[in-house]
Structure formats: structure tokens, C-alpha cells
MDAnalysis code that builds the backbone (N, CA, C; Angstrom):
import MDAnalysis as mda
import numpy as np

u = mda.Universe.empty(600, n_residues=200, atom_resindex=np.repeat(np.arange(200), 3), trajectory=True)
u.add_TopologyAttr("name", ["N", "CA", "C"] * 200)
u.add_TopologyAttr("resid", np.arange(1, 201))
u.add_TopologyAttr("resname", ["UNK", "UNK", "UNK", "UNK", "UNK", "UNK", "UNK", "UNK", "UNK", "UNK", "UNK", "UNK", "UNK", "UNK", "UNK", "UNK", "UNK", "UNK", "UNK", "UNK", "UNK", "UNK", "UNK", "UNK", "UNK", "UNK", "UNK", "UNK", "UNK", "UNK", "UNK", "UNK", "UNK", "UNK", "UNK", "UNK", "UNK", "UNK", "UNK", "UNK", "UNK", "UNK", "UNK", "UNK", "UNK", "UNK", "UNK", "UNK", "UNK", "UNK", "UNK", "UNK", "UNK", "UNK", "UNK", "UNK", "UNK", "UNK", "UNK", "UNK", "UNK", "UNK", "UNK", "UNK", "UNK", "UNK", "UNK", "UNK", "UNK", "UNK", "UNK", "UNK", "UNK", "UNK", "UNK", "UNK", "UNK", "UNK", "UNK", "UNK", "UNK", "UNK", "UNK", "UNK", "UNK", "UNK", "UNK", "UNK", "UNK", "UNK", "UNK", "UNK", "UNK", "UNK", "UNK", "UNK", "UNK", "UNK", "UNK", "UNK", "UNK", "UNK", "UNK", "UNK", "UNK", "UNK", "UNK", "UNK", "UNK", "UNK", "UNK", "UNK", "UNK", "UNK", "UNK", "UNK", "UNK", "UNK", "UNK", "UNK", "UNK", "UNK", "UNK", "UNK", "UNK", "UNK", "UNK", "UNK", "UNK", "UNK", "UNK", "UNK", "UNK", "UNK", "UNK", "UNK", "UNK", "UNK", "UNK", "UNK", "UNK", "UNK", "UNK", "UNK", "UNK", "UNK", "UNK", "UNK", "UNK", "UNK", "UNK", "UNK", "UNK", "UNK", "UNK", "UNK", "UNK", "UNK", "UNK", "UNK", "UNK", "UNK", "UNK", "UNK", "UNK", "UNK", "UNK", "UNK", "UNK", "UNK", "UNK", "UNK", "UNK", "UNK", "UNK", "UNK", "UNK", "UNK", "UNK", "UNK", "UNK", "UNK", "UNK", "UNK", "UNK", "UNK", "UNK", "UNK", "UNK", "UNK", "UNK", "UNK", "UNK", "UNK", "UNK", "UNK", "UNK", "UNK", "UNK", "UNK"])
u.atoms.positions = np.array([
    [46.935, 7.557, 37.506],
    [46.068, 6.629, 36.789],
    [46.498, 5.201, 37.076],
    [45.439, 4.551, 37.635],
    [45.287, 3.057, 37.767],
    [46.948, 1.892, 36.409],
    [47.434, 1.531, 36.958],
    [48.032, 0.627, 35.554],
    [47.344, -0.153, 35.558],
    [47.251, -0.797, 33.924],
    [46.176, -2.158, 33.274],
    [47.229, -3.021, 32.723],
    [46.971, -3.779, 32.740],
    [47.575, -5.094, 32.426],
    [46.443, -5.710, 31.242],
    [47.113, -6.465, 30.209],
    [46.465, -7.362, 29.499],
    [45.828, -8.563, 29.734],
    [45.093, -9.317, 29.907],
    [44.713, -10.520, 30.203],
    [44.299, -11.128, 29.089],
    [43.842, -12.643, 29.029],
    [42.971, -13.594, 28.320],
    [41.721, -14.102, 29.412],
    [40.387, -13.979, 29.125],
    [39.198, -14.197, 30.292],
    [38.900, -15.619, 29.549],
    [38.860, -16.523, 30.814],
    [38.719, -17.980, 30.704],
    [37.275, -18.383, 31.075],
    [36.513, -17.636, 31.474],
    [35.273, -17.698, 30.804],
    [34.433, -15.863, 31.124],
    [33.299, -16.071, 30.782],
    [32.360, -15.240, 30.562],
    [32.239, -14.317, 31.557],
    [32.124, -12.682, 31.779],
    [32.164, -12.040, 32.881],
    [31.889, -10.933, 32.777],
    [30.512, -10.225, 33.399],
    [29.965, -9.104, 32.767],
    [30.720, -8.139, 33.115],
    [30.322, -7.052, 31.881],
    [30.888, -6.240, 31.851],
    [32.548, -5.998, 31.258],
    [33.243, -7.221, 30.915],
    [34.382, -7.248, 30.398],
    [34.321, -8.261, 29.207],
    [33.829, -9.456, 29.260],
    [33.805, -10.038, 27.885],
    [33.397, -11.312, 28.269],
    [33.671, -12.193, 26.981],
    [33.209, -13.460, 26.832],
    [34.690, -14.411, 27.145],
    [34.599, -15.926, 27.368],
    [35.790, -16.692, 27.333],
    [36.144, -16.252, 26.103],
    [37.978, -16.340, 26.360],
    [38.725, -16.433, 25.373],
    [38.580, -14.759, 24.807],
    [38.256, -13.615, 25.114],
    [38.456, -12.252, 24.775],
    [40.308, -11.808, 25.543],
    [40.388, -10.747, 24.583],
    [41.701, -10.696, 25.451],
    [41.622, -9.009, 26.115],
    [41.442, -8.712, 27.333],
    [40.827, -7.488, 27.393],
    [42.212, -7.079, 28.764],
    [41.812, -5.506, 28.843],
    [42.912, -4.680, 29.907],
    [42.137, -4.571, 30.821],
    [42.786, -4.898, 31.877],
    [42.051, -4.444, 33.115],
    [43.237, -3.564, 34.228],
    [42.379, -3.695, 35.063],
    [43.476, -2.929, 36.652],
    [44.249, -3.895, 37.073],
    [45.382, -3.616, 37.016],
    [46.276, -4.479, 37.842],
    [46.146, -5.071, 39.322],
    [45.780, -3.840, 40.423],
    [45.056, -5.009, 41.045],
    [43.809, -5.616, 41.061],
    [42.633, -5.328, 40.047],
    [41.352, -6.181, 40.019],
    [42.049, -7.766, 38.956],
    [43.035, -7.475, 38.617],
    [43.706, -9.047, 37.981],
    [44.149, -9.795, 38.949],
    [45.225, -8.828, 39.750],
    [45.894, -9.772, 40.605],
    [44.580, -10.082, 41.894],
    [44.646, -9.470, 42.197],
    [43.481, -10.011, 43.072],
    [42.001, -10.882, 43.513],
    [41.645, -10.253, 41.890],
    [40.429, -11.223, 42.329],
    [40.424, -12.449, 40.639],
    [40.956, -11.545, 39.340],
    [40.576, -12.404, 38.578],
    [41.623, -14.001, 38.411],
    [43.057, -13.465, 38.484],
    [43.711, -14.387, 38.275],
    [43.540, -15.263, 39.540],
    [43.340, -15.310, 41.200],
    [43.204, -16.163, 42.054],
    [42.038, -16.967, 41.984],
    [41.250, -16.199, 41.472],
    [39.939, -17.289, 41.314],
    [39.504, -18.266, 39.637],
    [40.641, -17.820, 39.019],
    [41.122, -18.635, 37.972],
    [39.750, -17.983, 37.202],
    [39.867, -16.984, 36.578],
    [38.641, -16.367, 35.435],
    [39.406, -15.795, 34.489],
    [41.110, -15.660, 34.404],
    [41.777, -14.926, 33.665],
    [43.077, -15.713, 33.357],
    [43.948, -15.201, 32.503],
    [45.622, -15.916, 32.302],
    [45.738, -14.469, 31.974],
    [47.153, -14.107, 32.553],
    [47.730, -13.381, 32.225],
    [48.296, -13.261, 30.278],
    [48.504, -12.373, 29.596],
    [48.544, -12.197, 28.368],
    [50.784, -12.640, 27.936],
    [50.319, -14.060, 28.174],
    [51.870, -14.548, 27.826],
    [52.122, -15.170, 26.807],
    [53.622, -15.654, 26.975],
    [53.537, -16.571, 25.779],
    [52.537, -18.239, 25.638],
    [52.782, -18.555, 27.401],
    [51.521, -19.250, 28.145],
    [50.232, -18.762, 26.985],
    [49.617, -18.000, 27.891],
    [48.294, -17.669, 27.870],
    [47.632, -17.816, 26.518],
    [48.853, -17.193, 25.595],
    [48.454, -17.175, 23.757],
    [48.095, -18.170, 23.451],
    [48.947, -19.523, 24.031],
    [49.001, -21.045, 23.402],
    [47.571, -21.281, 23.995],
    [46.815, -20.785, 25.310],
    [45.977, -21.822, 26.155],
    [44.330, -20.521, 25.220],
    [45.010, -19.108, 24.776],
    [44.093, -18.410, 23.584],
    [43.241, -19.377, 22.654],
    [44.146, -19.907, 22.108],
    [43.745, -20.779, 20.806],
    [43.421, -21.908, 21.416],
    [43.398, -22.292, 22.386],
    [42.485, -23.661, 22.573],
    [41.277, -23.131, 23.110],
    [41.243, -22.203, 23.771],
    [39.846, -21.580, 24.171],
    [39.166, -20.970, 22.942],
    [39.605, -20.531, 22.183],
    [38.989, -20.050, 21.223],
    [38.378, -20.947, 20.197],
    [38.938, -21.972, 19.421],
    [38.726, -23.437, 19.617],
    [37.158, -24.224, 20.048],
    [37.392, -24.261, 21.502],
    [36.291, -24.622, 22.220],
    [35.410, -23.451, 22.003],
    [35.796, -22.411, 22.104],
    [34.011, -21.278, 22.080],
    [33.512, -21.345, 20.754],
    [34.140, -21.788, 19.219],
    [34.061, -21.695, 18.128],
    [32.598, -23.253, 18.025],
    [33.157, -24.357, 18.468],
    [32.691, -25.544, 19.247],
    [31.196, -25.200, 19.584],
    [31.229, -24.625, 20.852],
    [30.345, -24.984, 21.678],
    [29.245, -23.729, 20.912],
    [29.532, -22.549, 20.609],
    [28.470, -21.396, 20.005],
    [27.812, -22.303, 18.610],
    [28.633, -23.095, 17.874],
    [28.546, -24.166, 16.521],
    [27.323, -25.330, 16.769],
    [27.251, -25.389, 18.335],
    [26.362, -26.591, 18.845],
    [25.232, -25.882, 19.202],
    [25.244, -24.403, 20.178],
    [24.029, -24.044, 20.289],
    [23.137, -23.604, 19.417],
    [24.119, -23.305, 18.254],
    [23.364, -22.641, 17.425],
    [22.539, -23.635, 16.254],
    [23.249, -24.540, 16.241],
    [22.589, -26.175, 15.564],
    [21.346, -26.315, 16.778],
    [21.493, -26.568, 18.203],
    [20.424, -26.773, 19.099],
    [18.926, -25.746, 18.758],
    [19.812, -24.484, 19.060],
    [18.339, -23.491, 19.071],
    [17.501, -23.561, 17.419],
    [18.393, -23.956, 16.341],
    [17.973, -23.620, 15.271],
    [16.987, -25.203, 15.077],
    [16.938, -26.135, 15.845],
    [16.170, -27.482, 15.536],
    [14.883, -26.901, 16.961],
    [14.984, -26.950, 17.806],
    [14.366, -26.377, 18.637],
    [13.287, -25.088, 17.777],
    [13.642, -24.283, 17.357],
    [13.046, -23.103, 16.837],
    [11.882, -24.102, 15.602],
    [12.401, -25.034, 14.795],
    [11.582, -25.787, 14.355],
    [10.484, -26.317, 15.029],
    [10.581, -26.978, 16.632],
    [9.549, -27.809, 17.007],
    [8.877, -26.759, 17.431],
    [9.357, -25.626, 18.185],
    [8.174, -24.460, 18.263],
    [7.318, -23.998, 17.633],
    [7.908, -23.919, 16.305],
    [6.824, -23.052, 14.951],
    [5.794, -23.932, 15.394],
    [5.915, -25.179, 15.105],
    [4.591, -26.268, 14.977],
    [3.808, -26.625, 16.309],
    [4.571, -26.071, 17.780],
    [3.437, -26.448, 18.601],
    [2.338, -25.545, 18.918],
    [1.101, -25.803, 19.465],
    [0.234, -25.256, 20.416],
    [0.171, -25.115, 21.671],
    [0.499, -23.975, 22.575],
    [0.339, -24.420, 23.947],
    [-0.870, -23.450, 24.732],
    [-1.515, -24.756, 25.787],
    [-2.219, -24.007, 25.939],
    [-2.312, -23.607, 27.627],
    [-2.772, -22.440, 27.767],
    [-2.494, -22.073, 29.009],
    [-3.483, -21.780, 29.913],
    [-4.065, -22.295, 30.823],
    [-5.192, -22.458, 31.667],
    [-5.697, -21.702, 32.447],
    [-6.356, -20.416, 32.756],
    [-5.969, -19.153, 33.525],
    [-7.763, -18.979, 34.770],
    [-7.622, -18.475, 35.686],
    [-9.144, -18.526, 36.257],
    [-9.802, -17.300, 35.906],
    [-10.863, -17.321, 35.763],
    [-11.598, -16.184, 34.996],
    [-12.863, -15.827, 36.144],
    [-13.349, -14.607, 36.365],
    [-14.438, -14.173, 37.045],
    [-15.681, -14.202, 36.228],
    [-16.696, -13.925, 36.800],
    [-17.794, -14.334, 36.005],
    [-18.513, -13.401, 34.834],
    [-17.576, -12.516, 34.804],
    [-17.385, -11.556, 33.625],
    [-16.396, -11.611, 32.358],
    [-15.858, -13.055, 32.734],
    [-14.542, -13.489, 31.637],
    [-13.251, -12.996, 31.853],
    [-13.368, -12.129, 32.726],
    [-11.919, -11.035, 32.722],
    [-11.196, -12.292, 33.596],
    [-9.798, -12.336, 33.555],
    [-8.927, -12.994, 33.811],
    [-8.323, -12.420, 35.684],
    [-7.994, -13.391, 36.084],
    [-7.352, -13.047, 37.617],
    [-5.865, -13.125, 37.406],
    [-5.013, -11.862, 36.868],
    [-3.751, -11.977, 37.072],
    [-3.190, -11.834, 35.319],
    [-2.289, -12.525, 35.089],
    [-1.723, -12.115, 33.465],
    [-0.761, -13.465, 33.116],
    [-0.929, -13.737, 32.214],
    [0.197, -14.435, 31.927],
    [1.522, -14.070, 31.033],
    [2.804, -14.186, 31.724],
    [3.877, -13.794, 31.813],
    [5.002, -14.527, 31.039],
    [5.907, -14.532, 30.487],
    [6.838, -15.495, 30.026],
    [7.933, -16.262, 30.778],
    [7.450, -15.993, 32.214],
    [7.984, -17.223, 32.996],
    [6.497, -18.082, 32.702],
    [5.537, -17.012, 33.167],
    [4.349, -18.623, 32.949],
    [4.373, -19.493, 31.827],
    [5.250, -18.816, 30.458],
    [4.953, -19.664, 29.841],
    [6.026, -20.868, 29.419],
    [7.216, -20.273, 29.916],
    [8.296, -21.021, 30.029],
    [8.298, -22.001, 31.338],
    [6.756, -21.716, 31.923],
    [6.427, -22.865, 33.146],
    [6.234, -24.271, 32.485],
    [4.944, -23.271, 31.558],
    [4.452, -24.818, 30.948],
    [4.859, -25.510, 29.676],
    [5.699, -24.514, 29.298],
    [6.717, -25.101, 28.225],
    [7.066, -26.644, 28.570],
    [7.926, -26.647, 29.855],
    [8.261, -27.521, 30.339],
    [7.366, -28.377, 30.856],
    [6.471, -28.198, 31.981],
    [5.305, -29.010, 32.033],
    [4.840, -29.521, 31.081],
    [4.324, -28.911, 30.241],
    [3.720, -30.120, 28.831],
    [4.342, -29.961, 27.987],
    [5.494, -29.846, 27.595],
    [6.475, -30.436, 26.454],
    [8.051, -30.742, 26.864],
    [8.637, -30.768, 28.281],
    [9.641, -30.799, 28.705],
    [10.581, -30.264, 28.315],
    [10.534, -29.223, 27.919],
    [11.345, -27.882, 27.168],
    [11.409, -26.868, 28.078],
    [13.112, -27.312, 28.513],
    [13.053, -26.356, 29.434],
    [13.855, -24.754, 28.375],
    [13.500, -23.548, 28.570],
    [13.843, -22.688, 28.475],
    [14.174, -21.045, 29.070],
    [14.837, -20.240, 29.080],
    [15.256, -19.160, 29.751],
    [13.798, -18.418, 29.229],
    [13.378, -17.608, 30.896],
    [11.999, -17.112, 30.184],
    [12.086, -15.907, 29.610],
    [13.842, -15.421, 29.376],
    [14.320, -13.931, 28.522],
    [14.085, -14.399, 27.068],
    [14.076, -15.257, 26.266],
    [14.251, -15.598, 25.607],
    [12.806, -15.625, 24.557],
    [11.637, -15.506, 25.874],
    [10.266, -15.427, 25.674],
    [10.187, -13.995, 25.438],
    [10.052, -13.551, 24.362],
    [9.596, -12.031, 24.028],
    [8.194, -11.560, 23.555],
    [7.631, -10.711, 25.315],
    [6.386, -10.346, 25.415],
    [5.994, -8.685, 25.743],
    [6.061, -7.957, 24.187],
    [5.913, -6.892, 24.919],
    [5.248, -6.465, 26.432],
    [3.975, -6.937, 26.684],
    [3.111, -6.851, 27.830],
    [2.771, -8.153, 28.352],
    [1.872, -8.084, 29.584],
    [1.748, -9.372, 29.731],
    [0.266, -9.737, 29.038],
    [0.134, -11.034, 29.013],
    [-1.475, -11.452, 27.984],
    [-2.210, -11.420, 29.355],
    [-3.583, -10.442, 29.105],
    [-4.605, -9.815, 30.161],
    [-6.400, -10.759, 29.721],
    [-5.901, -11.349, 28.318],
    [-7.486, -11.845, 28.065],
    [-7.264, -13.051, 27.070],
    [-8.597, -14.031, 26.728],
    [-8.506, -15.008, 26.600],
    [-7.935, -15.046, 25.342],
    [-8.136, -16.053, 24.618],
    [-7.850, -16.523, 23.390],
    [-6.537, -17.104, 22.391],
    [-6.019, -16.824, 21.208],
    [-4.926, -17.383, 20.590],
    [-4.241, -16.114, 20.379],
    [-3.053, -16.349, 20.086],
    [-1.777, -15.292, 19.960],
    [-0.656, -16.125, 19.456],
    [0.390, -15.159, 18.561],
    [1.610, -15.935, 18.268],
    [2.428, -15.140, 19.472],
    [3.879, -15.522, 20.173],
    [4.566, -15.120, 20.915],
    [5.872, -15.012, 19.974],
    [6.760, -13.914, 20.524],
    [7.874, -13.863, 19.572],
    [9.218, -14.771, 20.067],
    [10.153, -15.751, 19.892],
    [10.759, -16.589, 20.688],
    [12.061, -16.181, 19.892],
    [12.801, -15.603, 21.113],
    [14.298, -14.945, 20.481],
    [15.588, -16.025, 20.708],
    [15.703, -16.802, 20.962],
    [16.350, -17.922, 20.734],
    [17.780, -18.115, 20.912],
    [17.989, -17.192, 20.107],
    [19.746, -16.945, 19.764],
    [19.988, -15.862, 19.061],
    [21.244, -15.031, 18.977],
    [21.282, -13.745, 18.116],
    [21.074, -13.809, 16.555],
    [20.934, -15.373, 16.214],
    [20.857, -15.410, 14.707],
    [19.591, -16.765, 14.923],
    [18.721, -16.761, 15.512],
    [17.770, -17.577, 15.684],
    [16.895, -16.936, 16.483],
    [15.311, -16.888, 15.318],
    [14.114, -16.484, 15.922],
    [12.865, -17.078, 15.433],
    [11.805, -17.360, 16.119],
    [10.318, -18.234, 15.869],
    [9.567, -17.430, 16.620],
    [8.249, -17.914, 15.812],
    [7.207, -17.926, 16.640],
    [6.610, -19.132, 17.661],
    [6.315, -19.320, 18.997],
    [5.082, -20.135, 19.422],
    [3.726, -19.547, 19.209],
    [2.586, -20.643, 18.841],
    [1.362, -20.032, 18.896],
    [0.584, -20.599, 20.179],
    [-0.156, -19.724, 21.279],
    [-0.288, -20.024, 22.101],
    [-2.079, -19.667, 22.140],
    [-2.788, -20.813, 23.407],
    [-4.155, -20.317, 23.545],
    [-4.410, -20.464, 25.067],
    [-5.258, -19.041, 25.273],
    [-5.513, -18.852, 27.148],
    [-6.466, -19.176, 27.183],
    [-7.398, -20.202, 28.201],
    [-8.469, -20.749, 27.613],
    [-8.916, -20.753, 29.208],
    [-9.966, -20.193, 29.532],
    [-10.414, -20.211, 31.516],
    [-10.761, -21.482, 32.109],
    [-10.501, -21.980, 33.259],
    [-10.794, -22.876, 33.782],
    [-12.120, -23.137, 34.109],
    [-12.773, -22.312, 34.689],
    [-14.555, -21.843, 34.625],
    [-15.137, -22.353, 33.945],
    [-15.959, -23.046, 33.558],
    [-17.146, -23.414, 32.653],
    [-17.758, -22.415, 32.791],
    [-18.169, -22.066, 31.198],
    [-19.371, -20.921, 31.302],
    [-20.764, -21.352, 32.166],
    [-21.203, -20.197, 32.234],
    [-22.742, -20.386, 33.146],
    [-23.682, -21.152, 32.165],
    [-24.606, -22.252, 32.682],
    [-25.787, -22.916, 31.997],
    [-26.825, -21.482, 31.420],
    [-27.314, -22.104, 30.114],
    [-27.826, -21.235, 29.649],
    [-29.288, -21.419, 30.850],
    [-30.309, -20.296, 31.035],
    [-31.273, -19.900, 31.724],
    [-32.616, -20.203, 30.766],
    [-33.517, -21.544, 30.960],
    [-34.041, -21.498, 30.252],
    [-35.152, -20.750, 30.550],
    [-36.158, -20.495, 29.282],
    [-37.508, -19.629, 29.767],
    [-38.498, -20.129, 30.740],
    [-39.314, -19.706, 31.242],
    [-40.122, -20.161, 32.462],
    [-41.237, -20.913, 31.810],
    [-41.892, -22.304, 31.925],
    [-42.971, -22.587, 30.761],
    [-44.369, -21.825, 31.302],
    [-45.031, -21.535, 30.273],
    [-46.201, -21.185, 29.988],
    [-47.130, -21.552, 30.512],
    [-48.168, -20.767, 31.563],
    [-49.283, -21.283, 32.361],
    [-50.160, -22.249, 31.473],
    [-50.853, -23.298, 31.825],
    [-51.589, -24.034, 31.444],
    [-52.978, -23.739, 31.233],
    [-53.504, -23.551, 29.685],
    [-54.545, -22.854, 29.565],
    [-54.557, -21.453, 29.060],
    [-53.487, -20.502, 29.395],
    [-53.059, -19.949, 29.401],
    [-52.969, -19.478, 27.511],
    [-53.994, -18.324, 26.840],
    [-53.777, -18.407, 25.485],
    [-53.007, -16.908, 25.057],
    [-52.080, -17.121, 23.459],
    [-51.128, -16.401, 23.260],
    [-51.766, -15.321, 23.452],
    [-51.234, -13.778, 23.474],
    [-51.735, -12.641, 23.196],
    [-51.864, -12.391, 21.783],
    [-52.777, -11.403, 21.080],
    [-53.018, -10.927, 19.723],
    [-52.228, -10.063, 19.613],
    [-52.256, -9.426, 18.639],
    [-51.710, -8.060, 18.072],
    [-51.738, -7.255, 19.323],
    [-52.755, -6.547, 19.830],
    [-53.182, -5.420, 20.561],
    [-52.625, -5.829, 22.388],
    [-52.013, -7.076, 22.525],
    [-52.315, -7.354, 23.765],
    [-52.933, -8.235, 24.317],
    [-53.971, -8.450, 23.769],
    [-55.085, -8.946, 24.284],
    [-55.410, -10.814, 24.075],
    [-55.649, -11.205, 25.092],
    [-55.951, -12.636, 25.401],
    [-56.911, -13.081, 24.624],
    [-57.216, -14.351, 23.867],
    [-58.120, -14.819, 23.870],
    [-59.096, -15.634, 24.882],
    [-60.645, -15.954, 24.759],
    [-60.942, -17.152, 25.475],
    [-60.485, -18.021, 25.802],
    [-60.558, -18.536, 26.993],
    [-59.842, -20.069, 27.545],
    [-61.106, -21.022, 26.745],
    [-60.129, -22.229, 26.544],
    [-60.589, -23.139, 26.018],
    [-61.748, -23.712, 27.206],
    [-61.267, -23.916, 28.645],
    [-62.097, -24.538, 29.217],
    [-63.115, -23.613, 29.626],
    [-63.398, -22.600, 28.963],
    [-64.344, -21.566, 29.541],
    [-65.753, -21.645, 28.322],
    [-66.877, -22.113, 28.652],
    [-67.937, -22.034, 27.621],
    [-68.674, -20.950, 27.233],
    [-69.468, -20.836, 26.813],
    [-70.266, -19.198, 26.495],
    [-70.573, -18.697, 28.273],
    [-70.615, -17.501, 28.358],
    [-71.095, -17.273, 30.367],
    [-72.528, -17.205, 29.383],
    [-73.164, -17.428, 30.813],
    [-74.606, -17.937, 31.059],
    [-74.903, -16.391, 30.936],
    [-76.536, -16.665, 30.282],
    [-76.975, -15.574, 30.484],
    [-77.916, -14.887, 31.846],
    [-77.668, -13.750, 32.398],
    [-78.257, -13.507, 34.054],
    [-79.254, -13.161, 33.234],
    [-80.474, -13.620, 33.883],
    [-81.926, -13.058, 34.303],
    [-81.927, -11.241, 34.745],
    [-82.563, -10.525, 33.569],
    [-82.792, -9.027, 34.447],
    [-83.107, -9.297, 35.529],
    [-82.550, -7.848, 35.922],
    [-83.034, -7.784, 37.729],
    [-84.584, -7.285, 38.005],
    [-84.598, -6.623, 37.087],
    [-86.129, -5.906, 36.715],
    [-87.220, -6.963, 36.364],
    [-86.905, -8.038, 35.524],
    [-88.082, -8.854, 35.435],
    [-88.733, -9.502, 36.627],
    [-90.103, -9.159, 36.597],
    [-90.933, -9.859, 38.208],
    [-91.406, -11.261, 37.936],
    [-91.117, -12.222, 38.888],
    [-91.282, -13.430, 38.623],
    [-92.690, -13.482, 38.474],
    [-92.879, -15.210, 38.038],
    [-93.965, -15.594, 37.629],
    [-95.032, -15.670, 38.385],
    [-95.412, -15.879, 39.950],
    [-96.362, -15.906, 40.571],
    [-96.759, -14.395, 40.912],
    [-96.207, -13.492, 40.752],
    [-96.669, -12.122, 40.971],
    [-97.508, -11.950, 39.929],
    [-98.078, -12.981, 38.730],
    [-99.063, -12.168, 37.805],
    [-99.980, -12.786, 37.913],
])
């Protein structure tokens, strides 16, 4: 079996811990890669003293983000953002918007820059309109943004009706037209049978 050695991690490193944790590792993954590239102190009387100043500073700096995200999480509740998407002529959307897209325009129109993990979207948004988004912030800090997808497209001009022939009168009940105005009584035809006047 591998020997482990104790360390102090001088900053953050997946899978083993955060700065200032004091964790065991392999003796040679210490000597080799962590302590030469300065990510570790060996677990001394050293290391204890340089413990408490790191610990110190992480107490510090987690004290500041968490003051940051928690004023931040304020200006979110209250904004609107809106997000501009191209639409086919059926309304349906070309593509989805994503929480990098929206951590695009976060920044574009409010200069807020943010991690787009931080944007929590079960799925991506497939159609128009308003939505709240869930904004995870920090492990003890969470908001909503309320957001609106709104198409670039102008809807189609409405189609107006064709106007009405001139002269042209409504139909009745049954269908049926009335007389044209410019039309007078029809003349009455002469039988065909009556024999004119010099034949008598």
C-alpha cells in the first residue's frame, strides 16, 4: 500500500479540497507534483503557523463573496431582461435559449458578468414570452431573474378585406341580390305574335 503523508492545500484542487484543508495524500503525488508546483505545505510545525493565516484569508474572502452575491441577488430580484430570439412565420423559435445565452446578455445589457452554472435552467426556453429563472448564487444565496423572449420578426400586416364591387347590392336572407340601383324597370317587349299595324 501506497504511504500518505499529511499536507495543508494552499489553494483549491479537485477532488481533494479547498485552500487551507489539511488532507493525506500519496507520497509521491506530494512530492512530485503538489509540493513543486507550490499547491501544498507539508503538515509541520511551518505549515500549522502558514494553516492559520490561510484559514484567516478563506474566512475573509468566502465573508466578501457572500456580502457580494447576497447585494447582487438583490439587483436581480428587481430586473427584467429581455431576450431577442428569431422566430419563423409560425412563431416557433429557431434554436433555444440557454443560460450561457443568458449570462450573454446579462452582461451585454446590465454589465453583470456571471458564471452561466450559476443560471439554473431545468431545460432550455423553446417559446416566447415571460418566465422567472432560478439564480443559485452561492450555497447560502438564491433569487429569482424575471426574464422575457420576445421575436425579432414583426408580426405579418393584418390582410385587409377586398372592397366591394361598385353597385354591387348586399345579399338577403335567401342569397339573393337585390336590383341595381342604376338599373330602371326593363322595358316591356312587344309580343311576337302581335301583327303590325299596316297588315289591317
Amino acid at each position: 500500500m501506497a504511504k500518505k503523508i499529511e499536507i495543508i492545500l494552499l489553494q483549491h484542487i479537485v477532488g481533494l479540497g479547498a485552500e487551507g484543508d489539511q488532507v493525506k495524500v500519496a507520497a509521491g503525488y506530494a512530492r512530485n507534483y503538489l509540493l513543486p508546483h507550490r499547491l501544498a505545505l507539508l503538515h509541520t510545525a511551518v505549515g500549522k503557523r502558514r494553516l492559520e493565516a490561510l484559514r484567516q484569508a478563506r474566512a475573509q474572502r468566502e465573508a466578501h463573496e457572500l456580502n457580494t452575491m447576497t447585494e447582487l441577488a438583490k439587483s436581480l430580484s428587481k430586473m427584467l431582461l429581455t431576450i431577442t430570439v428569431k422566430t419563423g412565420e409560425d412563431g416557433k423559435m429557431h434554436g433555444a435559449v440557454t443560460n450561457g445565452t443568458i449570462a450573454d446578455e446579462l452582461k451585454n445589457q446590465f454589465e453583470i458578468a456571471l458564471d452561466r452554472k450559476k443560471i439554473h435552467l431545468e431545460k432550455p426556453i423553446k417559446s416566447l414570452g415571460e418566465l422567472e429563472v432560478e439564480m443559485r448564487l452561492h450555497p447560502e444565496v438564491k433569487t429569482t431573474l424575471k426574464i422575457t423572449v420576445v421575436s425579432s420578426t414583426p408580426p405579418p400586416a393584418p390582410v385587409a378585406p377586398p372592397p366591394a364591387n361598385e353597385g354591387e347590392q348586399p345579399k338577403d336572407a335567401r342569397g339573393r341580390r337585390g336590383p341595381r340601383p342604376d338599373r330602371g324597370e326593363r322595358r316591356a317587349r312587344p309580343a311576337r305574335d302581335a301583327a303590325p299595324e299596316a297588315a289591317k
